[in-house]
SETINU-989271 format. One line per 10 residues: number of its first residue (from 1); their letters; for each residue x, y, z of C-alpha. Coordinates in pm, 1 decimal. Example, Ala and Ser with C-alpha at 12.3 -4.5 7.8 and 13.67 -1.06 7.14 Angstrom:
1) as) 1230.0/-450.0/780.0 | 1367.0/-106.0/714.0
//
This chain:
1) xxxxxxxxxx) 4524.6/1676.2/5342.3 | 4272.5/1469.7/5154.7 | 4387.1/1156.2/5025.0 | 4291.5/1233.0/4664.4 | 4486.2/1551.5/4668.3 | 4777.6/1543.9/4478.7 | 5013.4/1782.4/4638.2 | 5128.1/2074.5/4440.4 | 5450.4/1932.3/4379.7 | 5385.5/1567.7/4258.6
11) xxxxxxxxxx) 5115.7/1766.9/4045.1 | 5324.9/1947.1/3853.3 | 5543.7/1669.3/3786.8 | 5329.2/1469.5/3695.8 | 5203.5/1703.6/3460.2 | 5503.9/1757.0/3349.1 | 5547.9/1382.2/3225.4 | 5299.0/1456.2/2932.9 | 4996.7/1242.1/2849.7 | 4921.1/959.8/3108.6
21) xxxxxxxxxx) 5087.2/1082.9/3379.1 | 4820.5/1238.7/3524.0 | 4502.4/1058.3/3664.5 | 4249.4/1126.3/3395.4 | 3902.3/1113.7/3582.8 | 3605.9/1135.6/3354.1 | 3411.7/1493.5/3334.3 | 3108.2/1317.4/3476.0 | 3268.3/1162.8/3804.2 | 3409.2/1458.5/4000.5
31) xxxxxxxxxx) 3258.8/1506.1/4302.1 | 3162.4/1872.3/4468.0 | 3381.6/1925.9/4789.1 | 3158.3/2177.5/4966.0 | 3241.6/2338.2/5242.4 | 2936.7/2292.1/5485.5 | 3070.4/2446.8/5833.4 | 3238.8/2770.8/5656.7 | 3047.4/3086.9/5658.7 | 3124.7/3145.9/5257.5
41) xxxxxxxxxx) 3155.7/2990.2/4949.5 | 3435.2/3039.7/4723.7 | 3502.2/3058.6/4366.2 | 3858.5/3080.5/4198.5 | 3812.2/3279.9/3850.0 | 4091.2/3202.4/3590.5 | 4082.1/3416.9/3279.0 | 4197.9/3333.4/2955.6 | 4419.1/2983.5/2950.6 | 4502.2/2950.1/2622.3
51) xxxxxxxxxx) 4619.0/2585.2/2691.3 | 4873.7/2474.5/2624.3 | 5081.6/2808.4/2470.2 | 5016.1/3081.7/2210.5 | 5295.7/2910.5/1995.2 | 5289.1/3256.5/1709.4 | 5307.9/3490.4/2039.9 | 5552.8/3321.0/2164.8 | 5813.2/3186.6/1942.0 | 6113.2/3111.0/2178.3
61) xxxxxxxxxx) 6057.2/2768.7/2308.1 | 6247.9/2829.0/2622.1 | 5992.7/3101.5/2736.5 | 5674.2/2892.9/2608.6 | 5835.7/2651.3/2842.1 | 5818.3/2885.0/3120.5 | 5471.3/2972.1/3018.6 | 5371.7/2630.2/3033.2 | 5518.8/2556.9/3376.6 | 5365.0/2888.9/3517.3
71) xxxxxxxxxx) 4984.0/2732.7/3436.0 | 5111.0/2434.9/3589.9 | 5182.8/2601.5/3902.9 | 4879.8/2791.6/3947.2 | 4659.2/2539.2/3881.6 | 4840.6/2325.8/4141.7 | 4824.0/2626.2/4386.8 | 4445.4/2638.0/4338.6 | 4409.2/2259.0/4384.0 | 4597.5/2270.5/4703.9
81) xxxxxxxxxx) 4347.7/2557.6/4862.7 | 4105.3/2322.3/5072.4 | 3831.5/2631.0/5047.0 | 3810.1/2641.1/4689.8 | 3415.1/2530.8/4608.4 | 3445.3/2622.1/4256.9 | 3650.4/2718.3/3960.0 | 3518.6/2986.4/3696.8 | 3661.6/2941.5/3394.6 | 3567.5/3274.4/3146.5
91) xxxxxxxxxx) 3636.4/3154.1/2766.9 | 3952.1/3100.7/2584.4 | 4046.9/2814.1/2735.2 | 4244.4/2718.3/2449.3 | 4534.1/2859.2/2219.7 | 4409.3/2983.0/1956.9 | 4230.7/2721.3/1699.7 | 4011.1/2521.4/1922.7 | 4184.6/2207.4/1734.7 | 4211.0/1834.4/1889.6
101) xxxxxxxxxx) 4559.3/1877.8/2080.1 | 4444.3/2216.1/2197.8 | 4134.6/2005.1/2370.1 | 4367.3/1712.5/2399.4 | 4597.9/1948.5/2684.9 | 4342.0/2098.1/2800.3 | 4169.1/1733.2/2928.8 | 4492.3/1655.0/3102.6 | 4549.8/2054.5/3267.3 | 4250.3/1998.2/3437.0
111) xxxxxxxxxx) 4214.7/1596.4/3510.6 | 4357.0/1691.8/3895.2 | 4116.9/1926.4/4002.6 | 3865.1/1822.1/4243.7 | 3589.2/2053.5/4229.0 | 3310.1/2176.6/3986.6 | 3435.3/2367.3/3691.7 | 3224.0/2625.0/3538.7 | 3338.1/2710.8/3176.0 | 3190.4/2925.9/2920.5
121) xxxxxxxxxx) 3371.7/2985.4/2546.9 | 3560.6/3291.0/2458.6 | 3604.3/3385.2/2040.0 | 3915.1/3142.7/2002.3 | 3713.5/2836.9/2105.1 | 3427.4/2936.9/1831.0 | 3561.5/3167.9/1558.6 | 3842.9/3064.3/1364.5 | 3954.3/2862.2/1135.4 | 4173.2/2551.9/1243.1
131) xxxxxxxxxx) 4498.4/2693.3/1034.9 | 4646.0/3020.5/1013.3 | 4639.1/3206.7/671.1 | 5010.4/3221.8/469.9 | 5073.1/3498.1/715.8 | 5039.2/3346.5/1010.0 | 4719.3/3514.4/1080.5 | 4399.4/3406.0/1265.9 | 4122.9/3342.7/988.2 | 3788.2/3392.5/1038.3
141) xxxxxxxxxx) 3555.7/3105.7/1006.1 | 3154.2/3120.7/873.8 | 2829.0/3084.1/1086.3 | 2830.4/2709.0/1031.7 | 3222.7/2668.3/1135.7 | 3115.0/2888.7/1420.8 | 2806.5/2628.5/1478.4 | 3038.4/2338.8/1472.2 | 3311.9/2469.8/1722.2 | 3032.8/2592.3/1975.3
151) xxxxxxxxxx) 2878.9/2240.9/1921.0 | 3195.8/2036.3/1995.0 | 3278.2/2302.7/2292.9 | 2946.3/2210.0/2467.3 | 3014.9/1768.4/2410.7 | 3387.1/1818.9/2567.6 | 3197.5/2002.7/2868.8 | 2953.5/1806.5/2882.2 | 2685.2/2124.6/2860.6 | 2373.1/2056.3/2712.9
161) xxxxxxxxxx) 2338.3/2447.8/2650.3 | 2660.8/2680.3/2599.6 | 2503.5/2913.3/2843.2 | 2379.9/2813.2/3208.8 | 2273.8/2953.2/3590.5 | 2275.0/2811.0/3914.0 | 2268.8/2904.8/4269.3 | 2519.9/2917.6/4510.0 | 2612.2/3059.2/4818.4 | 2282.7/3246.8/4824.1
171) xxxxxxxxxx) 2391.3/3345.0/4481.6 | 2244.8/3334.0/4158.4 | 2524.0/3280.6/3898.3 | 2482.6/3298.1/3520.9 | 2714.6/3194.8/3267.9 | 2675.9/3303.3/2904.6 | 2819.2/3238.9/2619.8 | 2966.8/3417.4/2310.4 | 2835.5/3317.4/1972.8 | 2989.7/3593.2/1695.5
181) xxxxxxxxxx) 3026.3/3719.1/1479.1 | 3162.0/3943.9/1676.3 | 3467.8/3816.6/1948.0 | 3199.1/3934.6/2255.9 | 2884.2/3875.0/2103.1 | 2538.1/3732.6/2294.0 | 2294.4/3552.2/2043.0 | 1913.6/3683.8/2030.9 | 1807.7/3363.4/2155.1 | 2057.4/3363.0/2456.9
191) xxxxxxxxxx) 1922.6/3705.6/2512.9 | 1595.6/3660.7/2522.5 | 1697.7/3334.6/2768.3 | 1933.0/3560.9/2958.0 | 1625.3/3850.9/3041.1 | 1414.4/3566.9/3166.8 | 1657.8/3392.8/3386.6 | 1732.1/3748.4/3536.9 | 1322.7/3793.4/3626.8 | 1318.0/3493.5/3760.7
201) xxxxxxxxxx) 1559.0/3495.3/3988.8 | 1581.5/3843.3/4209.0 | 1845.6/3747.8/4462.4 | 2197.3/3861.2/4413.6 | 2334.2/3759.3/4056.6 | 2684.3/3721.0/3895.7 | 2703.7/3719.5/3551.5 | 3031.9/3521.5/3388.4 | 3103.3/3606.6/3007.1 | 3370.7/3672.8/2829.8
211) xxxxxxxxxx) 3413.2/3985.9/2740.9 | 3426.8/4292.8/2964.1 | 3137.6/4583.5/2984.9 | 3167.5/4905.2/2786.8 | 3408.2/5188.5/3012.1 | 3492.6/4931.1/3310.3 | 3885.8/4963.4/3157.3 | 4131.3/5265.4/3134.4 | 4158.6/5292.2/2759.7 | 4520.8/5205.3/2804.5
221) xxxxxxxxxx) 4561.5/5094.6/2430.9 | 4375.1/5112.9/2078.1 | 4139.9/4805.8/2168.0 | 3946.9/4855.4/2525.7 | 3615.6/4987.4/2514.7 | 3539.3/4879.0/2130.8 | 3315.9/4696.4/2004.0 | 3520.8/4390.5/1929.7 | 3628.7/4402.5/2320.0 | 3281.6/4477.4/2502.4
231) xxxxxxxxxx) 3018.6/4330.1/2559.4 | 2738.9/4306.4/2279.4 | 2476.8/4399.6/2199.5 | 2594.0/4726.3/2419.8 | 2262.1/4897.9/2459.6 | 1981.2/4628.6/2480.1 | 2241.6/4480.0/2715.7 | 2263.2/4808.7/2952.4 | 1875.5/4853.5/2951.7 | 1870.6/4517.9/3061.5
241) xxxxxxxxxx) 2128.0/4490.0/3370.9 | 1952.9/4889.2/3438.4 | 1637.8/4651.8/3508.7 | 1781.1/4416.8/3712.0 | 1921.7/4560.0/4005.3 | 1996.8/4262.2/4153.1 | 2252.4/4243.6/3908.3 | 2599.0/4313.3/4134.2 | 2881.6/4165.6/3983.4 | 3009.0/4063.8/3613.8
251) xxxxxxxxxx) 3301.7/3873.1/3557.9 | 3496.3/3861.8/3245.4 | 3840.1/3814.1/3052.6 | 3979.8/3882.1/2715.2 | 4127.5/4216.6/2740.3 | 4443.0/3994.6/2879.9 | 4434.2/4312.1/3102.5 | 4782.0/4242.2/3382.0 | 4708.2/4297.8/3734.8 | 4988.7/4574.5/3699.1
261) xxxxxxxxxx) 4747.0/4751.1/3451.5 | 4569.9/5100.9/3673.6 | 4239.1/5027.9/3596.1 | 4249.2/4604.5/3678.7 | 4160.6/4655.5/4007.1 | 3994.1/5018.5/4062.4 | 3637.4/5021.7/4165.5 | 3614.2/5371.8/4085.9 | 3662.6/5251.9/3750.1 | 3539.2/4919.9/3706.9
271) xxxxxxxxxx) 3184.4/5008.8/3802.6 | 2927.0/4981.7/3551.4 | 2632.3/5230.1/3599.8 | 2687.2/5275.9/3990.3 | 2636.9/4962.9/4049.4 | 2779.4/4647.3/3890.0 | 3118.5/4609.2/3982.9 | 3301.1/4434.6/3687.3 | 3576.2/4172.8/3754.5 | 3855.1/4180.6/3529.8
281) xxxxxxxxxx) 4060.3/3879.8/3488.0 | 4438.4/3880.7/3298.3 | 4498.0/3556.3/3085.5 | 4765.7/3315.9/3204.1 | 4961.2/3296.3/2860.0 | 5223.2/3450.2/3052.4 | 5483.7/3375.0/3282.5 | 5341.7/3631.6/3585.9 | 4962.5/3487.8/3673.7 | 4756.8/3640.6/3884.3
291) xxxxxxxxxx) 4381.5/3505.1/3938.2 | 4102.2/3614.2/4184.1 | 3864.3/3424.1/4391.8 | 3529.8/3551.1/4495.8 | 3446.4/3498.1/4835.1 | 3025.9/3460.1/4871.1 | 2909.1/3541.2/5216.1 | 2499.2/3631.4/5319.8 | 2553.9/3977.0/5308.6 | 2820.6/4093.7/5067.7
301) xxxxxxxxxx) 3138.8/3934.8/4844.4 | 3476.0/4002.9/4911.6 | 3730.0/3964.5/4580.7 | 4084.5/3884.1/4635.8 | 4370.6/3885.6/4395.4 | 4643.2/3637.9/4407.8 | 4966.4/3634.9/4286.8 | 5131.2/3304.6/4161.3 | 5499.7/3400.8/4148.7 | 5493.9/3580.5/4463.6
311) xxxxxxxxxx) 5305.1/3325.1/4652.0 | 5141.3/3628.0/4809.7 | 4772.8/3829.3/4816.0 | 4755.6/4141.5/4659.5 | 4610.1/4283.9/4964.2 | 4552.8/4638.7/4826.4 | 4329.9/4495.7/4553.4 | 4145.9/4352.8/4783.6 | 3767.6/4492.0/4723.7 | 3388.5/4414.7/4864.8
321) xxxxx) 3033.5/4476.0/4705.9 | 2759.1/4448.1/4975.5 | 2456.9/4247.3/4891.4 | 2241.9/4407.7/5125.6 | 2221.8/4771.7/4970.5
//
């Protein structure tokens, strides 16, 4: 094993220990471990975070313990795969408020991890209010709150732009962002960016963002497949990927749909006009996590599911998109 690998075990303890336990390497000096004699490249997708704990979803402090020590595992579990090239993170990466000690854990979950992250925001890292209202509920904040959050999102990342591409693997990968008002919610001027990126780049393209596209769920409950869980805008943004078939995969979160759910993995399901398979990716704010890792050969992708308690690949789930159709 690498020297600078902290096994999975002193990880976790270390973690564990709170602030300063862990090495805290800055953003800027982690160095790409690419694997140069393997015939793929892989990315490990984890949806949802919401670092540390959803505190109001989960009251008991024994189970937001639990919770808690569950991310810590997985995370340690990813750092000890020496394949991983990558880690896609797809937007609510913290709790709820996108406050200091939200950021503050969030610095120290990830200080271990040895390879490239590639983030993008989800609606609690841009649209609420730091404090709940006198109900405990999530408050909405204005276009310049909105502004601000996005703004300070970008400066912890170090991301010049919210929204990004780059090439790997033979790949082209493109991370947007969601801007509101709406929870999934691409800007005009990301748009506009997001139609030229895709005609200038025809080879095989992922597309990261946080929300899912419109009938790629079951509608097991009152919120898939609306407008506050889709992708938007829903009908410039089909014309769009209908234009670009090069388009073959889209990743995405924030449906906090389980891998026990029918329609998580189900390609007859997940497919978005015949052709775009979309990844769905269940959030980690519970104490059964589950994440997938894209596996980026020449010719076609193979997605695998893994299961954190179990130790164990979901082998069933285990799908493929060519890339030479």
């Amino acid at each position: 094993m690498d020297r600078c690998m902290m096994n999975r075990r002193t990880f976790i303890k270390r973690a564990l220990l709170g602030a300063g336990a862990l090495y805290l390497w800055p953003w800027q000096s982690w160095t790409p471990v690419w694997g140069s004699e393997r015939a793929y490249k892989r990315l490990v997708v984890l949806g949802d975070p919401h670092l540390p704990v959803r505190v109001e979803k989960h009251p008991d402090k024994a189970k937001r313990q639990a919770i808690v020590a569950a991310k810590l595992r997985a995370i340690a579990d990813i750092n000890s795969w020496p394949d991983v090239d990558g880690i896609a993170v797809v937007g609510d990466i913290v709790a709820r408020y996108s406050i200091p000690s939200e950021y503050d854990f969030i610095r120290q979950y990830f200080s271990g991890v040895k390879v490239p992250l590639y983030v993008i925001d989800g609606n609690h890292e841009i649209l609420y209010e730091d404090e709940p209202n006198e109900n405990g509920k999530l408050v909405k904040g204005d276009a310049e709150s909105r502004r601000r959050k996005l703004q300070h999102f970008c400066e912890f990342w170090q991301l010049s732009k919210p929204y990004y591409s780059l090439d790997l693997g033979g790949c082209h990968l493109i991370f947007l962002a969601t801007e509101g008002p709406l929870p999934t919610q691409i800007g005009a001027e990301q748009f506009a960016w997001l139609k030229n990126d895709l005609a200038e780049h025809p080879q095989p393209t992922l597309i990261f963002f946080h929300g899912p596209l419109m009938g790629t769920l079951l509608n097991y409950n009152n919120s898939v497949n609306k407008n506050r869980t889709v992708a938007q805008p829903v009908n410039e943004l089909h014309d769009l990927l209908m234009s670009n078939p090069q388009v073959r995969l889209w990743i995405s979160g924030h449906t906090h749909t389980p891998a026990t759910n029918d329609s998580f993995a189900a390609p007859e399901i997940n497919m978005y006009g015949s052709r775009i398979m979309n990844i769905h990716n269940s959030d980690m704010d519970r104490k059964h996590i589950w994440t997938n890792s894209l596996y980026i050969y020449g010719d076609h992708i193979d997605i695998r599911t893994f299961d954190h308690r179990s130790q164990d690949w979901i082998e069933n789930y285990d799908r493929q998109i060519r890339l030479d159709d």
